[in-house]
C-alpha positions as CSV (number, residue, x, y, z in Angstrom):
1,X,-0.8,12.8,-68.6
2,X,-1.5,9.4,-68.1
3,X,-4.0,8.3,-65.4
4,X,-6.1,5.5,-64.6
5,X,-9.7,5.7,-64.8
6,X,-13.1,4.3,-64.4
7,X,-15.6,4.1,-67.1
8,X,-18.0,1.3,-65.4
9,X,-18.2,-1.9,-63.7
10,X,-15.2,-4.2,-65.1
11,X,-13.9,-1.1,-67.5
12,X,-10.9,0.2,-66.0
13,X,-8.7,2.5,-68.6
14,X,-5.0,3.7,-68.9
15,X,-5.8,6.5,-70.4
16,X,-4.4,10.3,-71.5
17,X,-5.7,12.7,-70.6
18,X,-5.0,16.5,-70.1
19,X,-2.7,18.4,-67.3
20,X,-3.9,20.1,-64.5
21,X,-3.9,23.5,-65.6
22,X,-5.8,25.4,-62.8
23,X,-6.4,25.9,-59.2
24,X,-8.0,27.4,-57.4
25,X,-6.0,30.4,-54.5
26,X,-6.7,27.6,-51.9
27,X,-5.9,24.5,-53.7
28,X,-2.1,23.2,-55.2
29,X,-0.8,20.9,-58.1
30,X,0.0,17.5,-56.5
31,X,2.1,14.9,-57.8
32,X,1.3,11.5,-56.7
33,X,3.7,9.0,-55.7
34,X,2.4,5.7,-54.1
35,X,-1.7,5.4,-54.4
36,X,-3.1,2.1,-52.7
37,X,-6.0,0.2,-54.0
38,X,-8.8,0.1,-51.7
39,X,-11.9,-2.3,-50.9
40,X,-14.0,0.3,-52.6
41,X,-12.2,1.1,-55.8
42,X,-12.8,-3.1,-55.8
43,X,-16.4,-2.2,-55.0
44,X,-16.6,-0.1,-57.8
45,X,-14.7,-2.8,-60.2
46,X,-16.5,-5.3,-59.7
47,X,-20.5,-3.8,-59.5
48,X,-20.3,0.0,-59.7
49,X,-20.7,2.5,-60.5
50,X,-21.6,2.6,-56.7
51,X,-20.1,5.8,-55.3
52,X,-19.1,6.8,-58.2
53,X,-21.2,9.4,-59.2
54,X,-23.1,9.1,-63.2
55,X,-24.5,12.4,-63.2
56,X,-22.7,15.7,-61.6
57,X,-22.0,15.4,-57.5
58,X,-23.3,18.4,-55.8
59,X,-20.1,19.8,-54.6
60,X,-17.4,19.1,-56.4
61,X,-19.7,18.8,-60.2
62,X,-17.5,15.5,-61.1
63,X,-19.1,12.2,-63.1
64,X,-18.1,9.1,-64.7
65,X,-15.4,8.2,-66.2
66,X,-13.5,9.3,-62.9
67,X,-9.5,9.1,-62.6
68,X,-9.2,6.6,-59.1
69,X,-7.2,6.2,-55.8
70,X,-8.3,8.7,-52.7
71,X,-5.4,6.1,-50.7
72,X,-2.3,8.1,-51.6
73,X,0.8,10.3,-51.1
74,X,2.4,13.0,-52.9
75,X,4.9,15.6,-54.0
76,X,3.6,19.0,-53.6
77,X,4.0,20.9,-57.4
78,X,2.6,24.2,-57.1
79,X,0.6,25.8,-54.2
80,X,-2.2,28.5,-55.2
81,X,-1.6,31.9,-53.2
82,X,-3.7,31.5,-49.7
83,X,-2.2,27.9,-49.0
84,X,-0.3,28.3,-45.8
85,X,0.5,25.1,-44.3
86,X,3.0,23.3,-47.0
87,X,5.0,24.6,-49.9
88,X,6.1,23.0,-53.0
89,X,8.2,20.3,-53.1
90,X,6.8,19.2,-49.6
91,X,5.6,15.5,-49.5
92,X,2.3,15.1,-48.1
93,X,-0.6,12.2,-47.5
94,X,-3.7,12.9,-48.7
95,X,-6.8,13.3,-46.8
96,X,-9.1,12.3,-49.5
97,X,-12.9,13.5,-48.3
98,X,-14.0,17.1,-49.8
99,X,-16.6,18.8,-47.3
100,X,-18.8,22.4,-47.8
101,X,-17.9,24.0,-44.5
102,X,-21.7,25.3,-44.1
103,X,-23.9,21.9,-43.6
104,X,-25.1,21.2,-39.8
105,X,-22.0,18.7,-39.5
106,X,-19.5,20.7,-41.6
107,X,-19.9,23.5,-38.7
108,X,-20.1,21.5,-36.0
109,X,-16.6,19.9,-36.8
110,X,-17.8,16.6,-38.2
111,X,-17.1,17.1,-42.1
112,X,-16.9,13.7,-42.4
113,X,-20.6,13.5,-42.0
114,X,-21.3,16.7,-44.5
115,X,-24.3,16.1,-46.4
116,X,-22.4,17.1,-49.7
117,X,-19.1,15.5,-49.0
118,X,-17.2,14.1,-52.0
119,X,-14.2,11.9,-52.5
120,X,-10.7,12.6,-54.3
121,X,-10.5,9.8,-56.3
122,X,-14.2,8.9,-56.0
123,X,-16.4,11.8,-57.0
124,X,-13.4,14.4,-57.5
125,X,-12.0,15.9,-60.9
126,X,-8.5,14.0,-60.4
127,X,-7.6,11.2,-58.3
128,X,-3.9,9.5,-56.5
129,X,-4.0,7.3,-59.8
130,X,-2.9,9.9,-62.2
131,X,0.4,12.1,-62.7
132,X,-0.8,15.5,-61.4
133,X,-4.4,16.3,-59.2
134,X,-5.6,19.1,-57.9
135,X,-6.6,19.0,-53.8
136,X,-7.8,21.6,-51.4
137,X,-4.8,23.0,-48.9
138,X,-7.1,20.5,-46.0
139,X,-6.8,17.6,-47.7
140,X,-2.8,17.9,-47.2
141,X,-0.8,16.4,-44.2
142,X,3.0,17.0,-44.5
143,X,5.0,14.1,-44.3
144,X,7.9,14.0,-42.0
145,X,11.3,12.8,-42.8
146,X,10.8,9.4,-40.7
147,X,7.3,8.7,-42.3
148,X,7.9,7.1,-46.0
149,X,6.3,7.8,-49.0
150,X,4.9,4.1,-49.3
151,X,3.7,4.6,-45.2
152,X,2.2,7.6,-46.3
153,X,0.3,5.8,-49.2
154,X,-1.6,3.7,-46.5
155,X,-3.0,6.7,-43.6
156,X,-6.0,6.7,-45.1
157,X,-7.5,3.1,-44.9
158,X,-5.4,3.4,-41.4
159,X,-7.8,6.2,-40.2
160,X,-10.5,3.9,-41.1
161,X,-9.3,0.9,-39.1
162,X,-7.9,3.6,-35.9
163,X,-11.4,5.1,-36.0
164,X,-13.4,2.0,-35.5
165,X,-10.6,1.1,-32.6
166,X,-11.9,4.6,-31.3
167,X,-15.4,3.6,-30.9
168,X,-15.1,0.2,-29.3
169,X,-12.9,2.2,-26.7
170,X,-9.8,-0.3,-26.9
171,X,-7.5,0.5,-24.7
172,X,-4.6,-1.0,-22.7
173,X,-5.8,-4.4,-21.2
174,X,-8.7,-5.0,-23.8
175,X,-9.5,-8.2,-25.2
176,X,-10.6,-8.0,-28.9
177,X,-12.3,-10.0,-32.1
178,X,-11.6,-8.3,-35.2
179,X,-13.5,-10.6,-38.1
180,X,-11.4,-10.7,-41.2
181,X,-8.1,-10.0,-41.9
182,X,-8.5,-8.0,-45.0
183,X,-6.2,-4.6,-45.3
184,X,-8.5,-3.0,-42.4
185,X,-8.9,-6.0,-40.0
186,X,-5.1,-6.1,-40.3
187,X,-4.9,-2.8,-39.4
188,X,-7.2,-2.9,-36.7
189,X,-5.5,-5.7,-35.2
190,X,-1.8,-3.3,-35.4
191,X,-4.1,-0.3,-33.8
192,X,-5.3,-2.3,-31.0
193,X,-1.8,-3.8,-30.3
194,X,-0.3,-0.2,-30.4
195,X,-3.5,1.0,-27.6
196,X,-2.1,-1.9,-25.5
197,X,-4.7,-4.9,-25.6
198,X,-4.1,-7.5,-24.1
199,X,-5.6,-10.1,-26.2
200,X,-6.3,-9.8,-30.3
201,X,-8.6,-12.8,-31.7
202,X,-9.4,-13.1,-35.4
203,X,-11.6,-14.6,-37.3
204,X,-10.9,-15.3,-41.0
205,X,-12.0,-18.3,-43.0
206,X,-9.2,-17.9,-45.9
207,X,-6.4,-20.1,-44.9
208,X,-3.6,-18.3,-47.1
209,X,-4.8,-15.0,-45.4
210,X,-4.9,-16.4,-41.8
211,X,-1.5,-17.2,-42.5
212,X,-0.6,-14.0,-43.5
213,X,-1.9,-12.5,-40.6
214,X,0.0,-14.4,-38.6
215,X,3.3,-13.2,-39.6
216,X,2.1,-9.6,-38.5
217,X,2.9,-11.1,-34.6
218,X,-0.3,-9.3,-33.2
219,X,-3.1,-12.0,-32.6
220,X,-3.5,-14.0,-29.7
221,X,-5.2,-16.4,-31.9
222,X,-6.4,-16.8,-35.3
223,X,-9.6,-18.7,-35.6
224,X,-11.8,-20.7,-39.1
225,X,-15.1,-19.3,-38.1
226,X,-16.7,-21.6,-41.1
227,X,-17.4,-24.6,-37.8
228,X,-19.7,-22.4,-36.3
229,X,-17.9,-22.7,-32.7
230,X,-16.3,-19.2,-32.8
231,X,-18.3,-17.6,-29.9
232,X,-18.1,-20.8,-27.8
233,X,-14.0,-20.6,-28.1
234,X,-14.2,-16.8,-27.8
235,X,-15.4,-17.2,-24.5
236,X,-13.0,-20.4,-23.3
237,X,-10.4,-17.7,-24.0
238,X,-12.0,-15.3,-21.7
239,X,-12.7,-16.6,-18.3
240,X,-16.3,-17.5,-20.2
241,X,-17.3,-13.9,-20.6
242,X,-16.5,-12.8,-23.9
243,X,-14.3,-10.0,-25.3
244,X,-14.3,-6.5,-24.6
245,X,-14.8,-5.0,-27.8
246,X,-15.4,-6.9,-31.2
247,X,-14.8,-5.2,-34.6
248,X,-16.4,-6.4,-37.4
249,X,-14.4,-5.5,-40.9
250,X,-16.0,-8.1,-43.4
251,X,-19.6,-6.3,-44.2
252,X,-21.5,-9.4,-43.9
253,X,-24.4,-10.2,-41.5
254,X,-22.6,-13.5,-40.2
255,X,-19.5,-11.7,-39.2
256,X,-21.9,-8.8,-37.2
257,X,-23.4,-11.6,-35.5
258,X,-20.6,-13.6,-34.3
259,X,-19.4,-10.1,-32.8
260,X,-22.7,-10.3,-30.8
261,X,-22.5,-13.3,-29.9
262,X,-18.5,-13.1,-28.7
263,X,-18.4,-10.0,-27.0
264,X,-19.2,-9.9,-22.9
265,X,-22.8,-7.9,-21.8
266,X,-21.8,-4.6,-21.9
267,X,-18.9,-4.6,-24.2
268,X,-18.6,-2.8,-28.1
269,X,-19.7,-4.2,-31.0
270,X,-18.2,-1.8,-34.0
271,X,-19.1,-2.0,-37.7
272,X,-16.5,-1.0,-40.1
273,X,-17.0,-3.1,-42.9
274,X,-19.4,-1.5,-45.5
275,X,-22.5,-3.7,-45.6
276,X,-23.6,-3.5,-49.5
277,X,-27.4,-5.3,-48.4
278,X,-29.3,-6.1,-45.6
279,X,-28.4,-8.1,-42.6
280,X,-30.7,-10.2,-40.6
281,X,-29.8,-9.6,-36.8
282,X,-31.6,-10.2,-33.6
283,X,-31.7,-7.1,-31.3
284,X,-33.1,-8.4,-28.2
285,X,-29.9,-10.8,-28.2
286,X,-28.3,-6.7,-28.0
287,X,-30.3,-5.9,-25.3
288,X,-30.1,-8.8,-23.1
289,X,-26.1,-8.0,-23.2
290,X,-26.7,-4.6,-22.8
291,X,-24.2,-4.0,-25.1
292,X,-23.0,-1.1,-27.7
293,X,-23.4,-0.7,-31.6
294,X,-21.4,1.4,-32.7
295,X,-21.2,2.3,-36.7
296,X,-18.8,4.3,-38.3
297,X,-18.4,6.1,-41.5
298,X,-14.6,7.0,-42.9
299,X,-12.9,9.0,-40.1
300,X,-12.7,12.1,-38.0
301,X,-10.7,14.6,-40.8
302,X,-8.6,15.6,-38.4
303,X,-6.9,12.2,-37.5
304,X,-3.4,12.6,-40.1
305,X,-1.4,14.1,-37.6
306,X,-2.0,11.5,-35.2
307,X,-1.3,8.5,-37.4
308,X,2.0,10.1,-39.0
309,X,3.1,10.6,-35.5
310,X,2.2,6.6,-35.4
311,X,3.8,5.9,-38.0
312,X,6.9,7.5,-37.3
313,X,7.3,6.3,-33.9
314,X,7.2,2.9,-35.0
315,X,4.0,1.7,-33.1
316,X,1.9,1.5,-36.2
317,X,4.0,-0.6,-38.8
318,X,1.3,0.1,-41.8
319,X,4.2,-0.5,-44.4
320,X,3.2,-4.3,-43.2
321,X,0.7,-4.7,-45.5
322,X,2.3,-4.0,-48.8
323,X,2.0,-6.8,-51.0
324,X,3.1,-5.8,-54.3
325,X,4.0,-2.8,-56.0
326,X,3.2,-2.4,-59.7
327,X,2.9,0.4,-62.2
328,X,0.0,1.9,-63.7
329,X,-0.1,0.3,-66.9
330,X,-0.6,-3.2,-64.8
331,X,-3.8,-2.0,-62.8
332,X,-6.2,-4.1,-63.9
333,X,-4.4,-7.0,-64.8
334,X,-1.5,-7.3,-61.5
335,X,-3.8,-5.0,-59.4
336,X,-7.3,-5.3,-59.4
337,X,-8.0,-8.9,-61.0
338,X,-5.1,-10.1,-58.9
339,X,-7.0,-8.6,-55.2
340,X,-10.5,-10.0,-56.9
341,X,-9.1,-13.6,-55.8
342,X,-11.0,-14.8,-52.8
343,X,-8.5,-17.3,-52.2
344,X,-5.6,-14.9,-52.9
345,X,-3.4,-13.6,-49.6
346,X,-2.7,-10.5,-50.9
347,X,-3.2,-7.0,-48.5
348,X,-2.2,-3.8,-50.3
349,X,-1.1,-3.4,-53.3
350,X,0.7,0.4,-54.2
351,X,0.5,1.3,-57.5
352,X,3.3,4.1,-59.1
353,X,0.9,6.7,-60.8
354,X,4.4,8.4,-62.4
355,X,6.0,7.3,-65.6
356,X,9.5,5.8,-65.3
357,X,9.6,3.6,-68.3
């Protein structure tokens, strides 16, 4: 089958390689239909091999060259004989995150936290960008009929984004600052305008991707933070208080910091970008505003059902971001060179795993 797969840092392959041919009595054949390319497959592009794992991973035993995408939807093939909740020719969104079951977290409920956990498409035997995989019956949410296969592609980075909503507490009324309007800022901003805030500020230096998130409808305002007046118009905007809740989806220490400085004492500073150094920050500036840190890491497992009910509703528009939609053979080229452009505009990009040429 043919499947796309990472060998090292700028060494991405369209490769064969061979068919699924076991499972395990809890697992199933999938077939992917629409896998997404995320920030951290860009990651791994760019500088890794970062997550992905060089020697075996301690639970799931996989290691470089690994076949990507853990962003993904699919056609349910073959189910092994104690999967109970789909059947085969179901359509599903994958949760991608593989967790023991016996680690403190694991039996506490927070397998996202597991101290083994791997990744389908990150530290998994298979991956969304490949013609068949093998996934555990938990990592399968059934699509319904009014939840596309293309919406269903893009749950998982909108867990990420609905997660870090959940932690700065945004609910109806809110004022918000989400810095940068990459694929999770934007999705932030469509979370917090589906809990009901009443004000949606971003902050995003690229002009072709301020633009584009200004077609979305959602933001109050869209702000150049590059003059160094953010805060100080922030709080013009907010009866000289601040906002509520700011989320910070770039990774960088000047984007955490202009959250600090933009949100009111006492409101929610979240961190969802991944931070891939250190940051210099000033925590007495935290404690004179009282105010809440909160980090986050992925999402609660157990979030698919709520964003396919979302989705399907109508009051999480997700399908928004989809830039382009390419085939396989054109990862590298349409794909991931083409989202490595710091000037580019481009959100998601949904790549057909199948072969249809």
């Amino acid at each position: 089958m043919r499947a796309v797969r990472f060998h090292c840092a700028h060494d991405i392959r369209v490769e064969n390689v061979p068919d699924p041919s076991t499972m395990g009595a809890t697992q199933m054949i999938v077939k992917p239909l629409w896998c997404g390319i995320c920030g951290t497959d860009l990651h791994e592009y760019q500088a890794g091999p970062i997550v992905v794992p060089t020697e075996p991973h301690p639970l799931t035993g996989a290691k470089a060259p690994q076949i990507l995408g853990h962003e993904f939807s699919a056609e349910v093939v073959e189910v092994g004989r104690d999967v109970k909740n789909v059947q085969a020719g179901d359509r599903i969104s994958v949760m991608p995150l593989a967790s023991c079951g016996q680690c403190y977290y694991c039996v506490r409920g927070q397998r996202h936290l597991c101290t083994k956990m791997g990744c389908v498409g990150l530290s998994w035997d298979g991956g969304g960008m490949a013609e068949y995989t093998v996934i555990n019956d938990y990592h399968a949410n059934k699509l319904p009929d009014t939840v596309s296969d293309k919406q269903g592609a893009l749950i998982e980075p909108a867990a990420v984004a609905l997660y870090a909503v959940d932690r700065g507490g945004v609910t109806a009324g809110s004022s918000v600052l989400i810095t940068g309007a990459g694929p999770i800022g934007v999705l932030s901003a469509l979370a917090c305008y589906a809990a009901g805030a009443s004000k949606i500020f971003i902050s995003e230096p690229n002009p072709r991707r301020a633009a584009k998130m200004a077609e979305f409808g959602v933001a109050t305002q869209i702000f150049d933070p590059s003059d160094g007046e953010l805060a100080a118009k922030i709080r013009d905007l907010t009866d000289g208080v601040g906002v509520d809740v700011a989320i910070e989806c770039v990774g960088n220490q000047h984007a955490l910091n202009a959250c600090v400085d933009a949100v009111r004492s006492q409101g929610a500073v979240v961190q969802a970008g991944l931070h891939v150094g250190t940051a210099t920050v000033e925590p007495m500036k935290w404690a004179l505003k009282d105010i809440r840190i909160e980090g986050t890491w992925c999402y609660p497992v157990t979030m698919w059902p709520r964003i396919i009910s979302m989705i399907g509703s109508g009051k999480f528009p997700v399908e928004k971001l989809i830039h382009d939609l390419i085939d396989a053979d054109d990862v590298v080229a349409k794909g991931f060179d083409a989202l490595s452009d710091k000037t580019g505009d481009k959100m998601k990009i949904l790549i057909n795993p199948q072969i249809t040429r």
